[in-house]
C-alpha positions in Angstrom: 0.0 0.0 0.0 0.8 3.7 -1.3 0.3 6.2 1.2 1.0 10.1 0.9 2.2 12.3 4.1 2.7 16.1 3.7 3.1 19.5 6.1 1.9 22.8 4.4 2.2 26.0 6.2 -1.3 27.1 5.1 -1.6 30.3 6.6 -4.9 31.4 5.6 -6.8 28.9 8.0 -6.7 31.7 10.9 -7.4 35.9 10.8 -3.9 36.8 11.0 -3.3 40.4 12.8 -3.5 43.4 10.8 0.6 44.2 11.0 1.4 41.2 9.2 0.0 43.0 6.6 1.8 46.1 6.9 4.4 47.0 3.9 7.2 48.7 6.1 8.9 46.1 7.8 10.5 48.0 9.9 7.7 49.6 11.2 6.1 45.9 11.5 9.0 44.9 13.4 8.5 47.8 16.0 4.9 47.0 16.2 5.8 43.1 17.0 8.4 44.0 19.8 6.5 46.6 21.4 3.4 44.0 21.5 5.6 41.5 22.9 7.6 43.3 25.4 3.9 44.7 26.4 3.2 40.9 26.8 6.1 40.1 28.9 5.6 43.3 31.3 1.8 42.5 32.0 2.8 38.8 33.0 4.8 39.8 36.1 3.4 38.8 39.3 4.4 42.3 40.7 4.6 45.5 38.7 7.4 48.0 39.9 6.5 51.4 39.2 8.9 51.5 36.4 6.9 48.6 34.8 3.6 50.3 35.1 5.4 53.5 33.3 6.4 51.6 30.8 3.3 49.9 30.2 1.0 53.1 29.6 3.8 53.9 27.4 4.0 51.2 24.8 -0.4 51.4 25.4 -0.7 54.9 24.5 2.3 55.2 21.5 0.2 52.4 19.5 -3.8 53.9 20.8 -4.5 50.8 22.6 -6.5 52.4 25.2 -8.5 54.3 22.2 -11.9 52.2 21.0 -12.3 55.1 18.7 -8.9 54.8 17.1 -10.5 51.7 15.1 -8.1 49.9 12.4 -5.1 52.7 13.4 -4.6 50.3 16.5 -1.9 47.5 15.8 -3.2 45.7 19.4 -5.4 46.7 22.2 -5.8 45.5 26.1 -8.9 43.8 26.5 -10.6 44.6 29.9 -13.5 42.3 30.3 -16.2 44.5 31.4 -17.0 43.8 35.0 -13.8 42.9 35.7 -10.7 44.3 37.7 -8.5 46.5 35.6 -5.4 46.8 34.7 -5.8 50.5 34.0 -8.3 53.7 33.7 -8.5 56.5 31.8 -8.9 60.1 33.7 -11.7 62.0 32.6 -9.2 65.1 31.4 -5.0 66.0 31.3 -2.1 64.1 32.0 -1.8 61.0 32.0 -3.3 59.6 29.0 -3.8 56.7 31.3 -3.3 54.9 35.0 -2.3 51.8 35.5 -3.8 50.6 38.6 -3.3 47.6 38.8 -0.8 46.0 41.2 0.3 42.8 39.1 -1.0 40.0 36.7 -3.0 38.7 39.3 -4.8 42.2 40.3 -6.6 42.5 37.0 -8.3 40.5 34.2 -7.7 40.2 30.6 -4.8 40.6 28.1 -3.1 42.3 25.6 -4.3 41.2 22.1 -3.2 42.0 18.0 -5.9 43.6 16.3 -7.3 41.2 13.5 -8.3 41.2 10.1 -10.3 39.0 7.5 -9.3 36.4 5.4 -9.6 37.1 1.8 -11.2 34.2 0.4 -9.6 34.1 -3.1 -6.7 33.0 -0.8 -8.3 30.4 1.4 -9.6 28.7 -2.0 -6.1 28.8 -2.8 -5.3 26.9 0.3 -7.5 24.5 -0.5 -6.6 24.1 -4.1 -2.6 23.3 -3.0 -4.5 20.4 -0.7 -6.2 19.4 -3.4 -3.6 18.9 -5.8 -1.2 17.5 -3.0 -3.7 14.8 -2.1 -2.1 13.5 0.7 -3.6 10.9 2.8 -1.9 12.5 5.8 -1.7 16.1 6.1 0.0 18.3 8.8 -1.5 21.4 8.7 0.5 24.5 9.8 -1.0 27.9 11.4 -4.6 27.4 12.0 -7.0 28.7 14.2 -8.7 26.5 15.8 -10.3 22.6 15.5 -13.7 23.9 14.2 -12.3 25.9 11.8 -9.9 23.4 10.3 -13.3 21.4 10.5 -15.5 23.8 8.3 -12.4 24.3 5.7 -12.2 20.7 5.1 -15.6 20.1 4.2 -17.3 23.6 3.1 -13.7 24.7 1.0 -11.6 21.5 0.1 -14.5 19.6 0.1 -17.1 21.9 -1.7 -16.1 25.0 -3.2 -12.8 23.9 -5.0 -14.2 20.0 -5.1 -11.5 18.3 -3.5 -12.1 15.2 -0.9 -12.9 16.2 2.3 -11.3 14.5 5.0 -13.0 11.6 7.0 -10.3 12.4 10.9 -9.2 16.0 11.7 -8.2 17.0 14.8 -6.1 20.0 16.6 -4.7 21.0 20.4 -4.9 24.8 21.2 -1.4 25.8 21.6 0.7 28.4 23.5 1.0 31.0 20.6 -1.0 33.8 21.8 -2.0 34.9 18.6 -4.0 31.2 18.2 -2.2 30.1 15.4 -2.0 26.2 16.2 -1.1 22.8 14.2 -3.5 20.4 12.8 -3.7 17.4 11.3 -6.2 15.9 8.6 -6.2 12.1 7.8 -7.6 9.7 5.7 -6.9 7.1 8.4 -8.2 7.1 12.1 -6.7 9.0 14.4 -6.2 7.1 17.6 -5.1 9.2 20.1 -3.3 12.8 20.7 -0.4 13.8 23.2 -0.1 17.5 23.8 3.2 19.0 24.8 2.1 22.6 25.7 2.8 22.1 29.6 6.8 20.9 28.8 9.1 23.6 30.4 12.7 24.8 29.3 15.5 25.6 31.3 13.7 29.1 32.2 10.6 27.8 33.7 8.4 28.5 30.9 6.8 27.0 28.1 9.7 25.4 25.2 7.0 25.2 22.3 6.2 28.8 20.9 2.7 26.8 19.9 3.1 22.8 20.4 4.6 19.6 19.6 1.4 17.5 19.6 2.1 14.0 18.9 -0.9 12.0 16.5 -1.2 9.0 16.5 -2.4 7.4 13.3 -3.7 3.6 12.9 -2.3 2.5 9.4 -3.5 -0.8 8.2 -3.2 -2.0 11.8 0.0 -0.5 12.7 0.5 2.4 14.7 2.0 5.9 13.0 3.2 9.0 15.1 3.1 12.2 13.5 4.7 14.9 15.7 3.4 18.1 14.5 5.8 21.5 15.3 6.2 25.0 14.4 9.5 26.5 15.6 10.1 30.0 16.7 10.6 32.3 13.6 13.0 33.8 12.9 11.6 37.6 11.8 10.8 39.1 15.8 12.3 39.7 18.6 16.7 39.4 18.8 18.1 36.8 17.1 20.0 35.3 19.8 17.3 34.3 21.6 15.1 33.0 18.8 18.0 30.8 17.6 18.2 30.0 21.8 14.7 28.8 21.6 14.7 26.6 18.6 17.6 24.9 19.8 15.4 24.5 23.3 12.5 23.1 21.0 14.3 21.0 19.2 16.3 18.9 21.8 12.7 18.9 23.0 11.6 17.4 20.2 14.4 15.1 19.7 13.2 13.5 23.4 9.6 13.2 22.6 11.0 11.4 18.8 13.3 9.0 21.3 10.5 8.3 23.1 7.8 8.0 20.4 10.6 5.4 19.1 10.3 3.0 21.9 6.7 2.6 21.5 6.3 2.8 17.6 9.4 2.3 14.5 6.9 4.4 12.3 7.7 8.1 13.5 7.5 11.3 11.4 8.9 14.8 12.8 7.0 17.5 10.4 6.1 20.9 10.0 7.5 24.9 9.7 11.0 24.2 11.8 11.7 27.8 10.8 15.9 27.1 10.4 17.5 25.6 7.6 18.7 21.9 6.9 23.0 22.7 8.2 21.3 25.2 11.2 22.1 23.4 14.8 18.7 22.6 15.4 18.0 20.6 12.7 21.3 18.9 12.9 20.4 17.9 16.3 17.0 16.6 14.9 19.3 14.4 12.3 22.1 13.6 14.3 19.0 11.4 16.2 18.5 9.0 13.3 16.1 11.3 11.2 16.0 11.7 7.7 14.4 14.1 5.7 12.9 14.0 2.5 14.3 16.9 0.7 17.2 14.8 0.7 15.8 11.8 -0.9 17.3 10.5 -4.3 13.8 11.0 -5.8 13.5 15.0 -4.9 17.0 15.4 -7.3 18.4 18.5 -7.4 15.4 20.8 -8.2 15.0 24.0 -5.3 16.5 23.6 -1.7 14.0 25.9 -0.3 10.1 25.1 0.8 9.5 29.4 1.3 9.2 32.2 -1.0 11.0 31.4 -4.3 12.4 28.2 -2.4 16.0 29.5 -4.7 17.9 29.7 -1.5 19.5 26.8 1.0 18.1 29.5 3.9 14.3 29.3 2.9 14.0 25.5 3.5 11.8 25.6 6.5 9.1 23.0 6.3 10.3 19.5 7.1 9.0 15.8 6.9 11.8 13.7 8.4 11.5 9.9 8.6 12.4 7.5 10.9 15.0 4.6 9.3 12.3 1.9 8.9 10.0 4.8 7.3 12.9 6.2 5.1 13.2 3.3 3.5 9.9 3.1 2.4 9.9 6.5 1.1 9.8 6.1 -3.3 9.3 9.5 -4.0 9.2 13.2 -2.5 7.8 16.3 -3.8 7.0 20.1 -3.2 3.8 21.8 -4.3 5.1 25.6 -5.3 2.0 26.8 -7.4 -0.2 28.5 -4.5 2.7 31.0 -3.9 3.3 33.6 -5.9 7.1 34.0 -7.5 6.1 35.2 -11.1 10.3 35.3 -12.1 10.7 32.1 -10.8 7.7 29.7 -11.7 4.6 29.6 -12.4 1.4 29.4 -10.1 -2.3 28.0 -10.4 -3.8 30.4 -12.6 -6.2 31.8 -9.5 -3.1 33.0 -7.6 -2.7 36.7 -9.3 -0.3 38.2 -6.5 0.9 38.1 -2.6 -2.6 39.3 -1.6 -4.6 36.0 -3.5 -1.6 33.4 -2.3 -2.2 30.4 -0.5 1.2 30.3 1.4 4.0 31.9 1.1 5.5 28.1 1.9 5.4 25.8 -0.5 3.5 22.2 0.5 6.1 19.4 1.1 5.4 15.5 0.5 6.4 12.1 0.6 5.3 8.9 -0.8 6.1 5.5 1.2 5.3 1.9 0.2 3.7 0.2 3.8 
């Protein structure tokens, strides 16, 4: 038996924040910090009252205290009404605001990015990259949430482009606190799900930016485990500590692989590992036994890269690596490039027209294995 397994970074299965949007990367970049050092200052137990300063600052530079400011707002603090606060607003002068609230535990709500809608010519797009992949496993990358992974797979890939819908879907809400999270949809039953969003690092918090859920998939009897991940990026926040974190995650990773191991020889380590193939973290990922399918004899020597124009070693991100009794039942690998748009460097289905209509910007990556 034939079987297909894939990962695509589909990005158009959640409302991504209005500054991913934004044309001036720089001034994306400043949005992105400021949100997330915002995010780290309201988490403290105890606010100082140089923390409270700088929190009404970073509040009031982007209008996040200002309902009427609308779509000028990059992110806002909600305050559930009814609740304790974590600031007011005097009726007149300065300040623009007060924090008054003595620490994360003294108020509730949070800080959150401002949202926009999905076009849909895109999330047809999605679909149509599924469809032409066909995999009878698919990792899904950056969605929203298990319902609406649910409604995509039968009201988009199954209806309005006129794909197959898939029978088994299933997702785990991560850690990322935008709720982008990592599915999986299957043509085969999935058996059971181990979340990894409690798993600590070194500094007492969280290792997975989102999740390394582990799927288990029955195959013709036989157990498969597909652990699903989506590194730290490397576009925010200082690079040290992003390439810190994805070593973190994956000698993580590598662990939960070992252990996966022990109960299963079928294991598959997939998804956006946001480094490329000679980075450390990978190499500690392949040092473990992997293999990954980019490097196949079948895949040849056509583009290194799964992102953008794929031209360059430094945009392949998306993996599918194989344990040895799986790698040598892999017969042929692929990558899906036609729902991004790269006009100079190959061609894409004709409904992708530019950046604004594209399924991805990542490419779809798959496998075929003889079990």
């Amino acid at each position: 038996m034939t079987i297909r397994i894939a990962t695509f970074n589909a990005e158009n299965l959640f409302r991504r924040p209005t500054v991913f949007g934004l044309d001036d990367d720089e001034r994306r970049k400043e949005i992105l910090d400021d949100f997330n050092e915002l995010v780290g200052l309201l988490d403290k137990e105890i606010y100082q009252d140089a923390d409270k300063e700088r929190i009404a600052e970073l509040i009031v530079r982007h209008d996040a205290h200002d309902w009427q400011a609308g779509d000028r707002r990059p992110f806002f603090v909600n305050q559930p009404r009814g609740g304790a606060k974590l600031y007011t607003v005097p009726q007149s002068g300065s300040p623009a605001i007060k924090i008054v609230a003595k620490g994360r535990p003294a108020w509730s709500g949070w800080a959150e990015l401002l949202r926009d809608d999905i076009r849909w010519e895109a999330v047809e797009n999605t679909a149509r990259v599924m469809a032409e992949v066909n995999a009878d496993i698919l990792l899904t990358v950056e969605v929203e949430d298990r319902l609406t992974l649910d409604r995509f797979n039968s009201q988009v890939l199954g209806g309005a482009v006129g794909g197959t819908a898939y029978p088994f879907n299933l997702l785990v809400d991560g850690n990322d606190s935008r709720g982008i999270d990592i599915g999986i949809l299957s043509r085969f039953p999935i058996t059971s799900v181990r979340s990894h969003i409690f798993d600590l690092g070194a500094n007492g918090r969280p290792v997975f930016s989102r999740d390394c859920p582990e799927f288990q998939i029955e195959v013709a009897g036989e157990p498969l485990w597909i652990l699903g991940n989506h590194f730290k990026s490397k576009g925010f926040g200082r690079a040290s500590e992003n390439d810190r974190r994805r070593k973190a995650q994956a000698e993580r990773v590598r662990e939960i692989y070992e252990a996966a191991l022990a109960r299963s020889s079928r294991v598959v380590v997939a998804g956006d590992l946001n480094d490329s193939l000679a980075s450390p973290p990978i190499r500690l990922l392949l040092d473990a036994g992997l293999r990954e399918a980019m490097t196949h004899d079948s895949y040849g020597t056509q583009p290194p890269g799964t992102h953008g124009t794929g031209k360059r070693d430094e945009q392949k991100l998306d993996y599918l690596m194989f344990s040895p009794e799986l790698w040598d039942r892999v017969t042929h690998v692929g990558v899906e490039r036609r729902g991004i748009w790269a006009p100079r460097t190959f061609a894409s289905f004709a409904t992708v027209t530019s950046k604004v209509d594209q399924a991805s910007d990542h490419a779809a990556l798959f496998a075929d294995l003889d079990l």
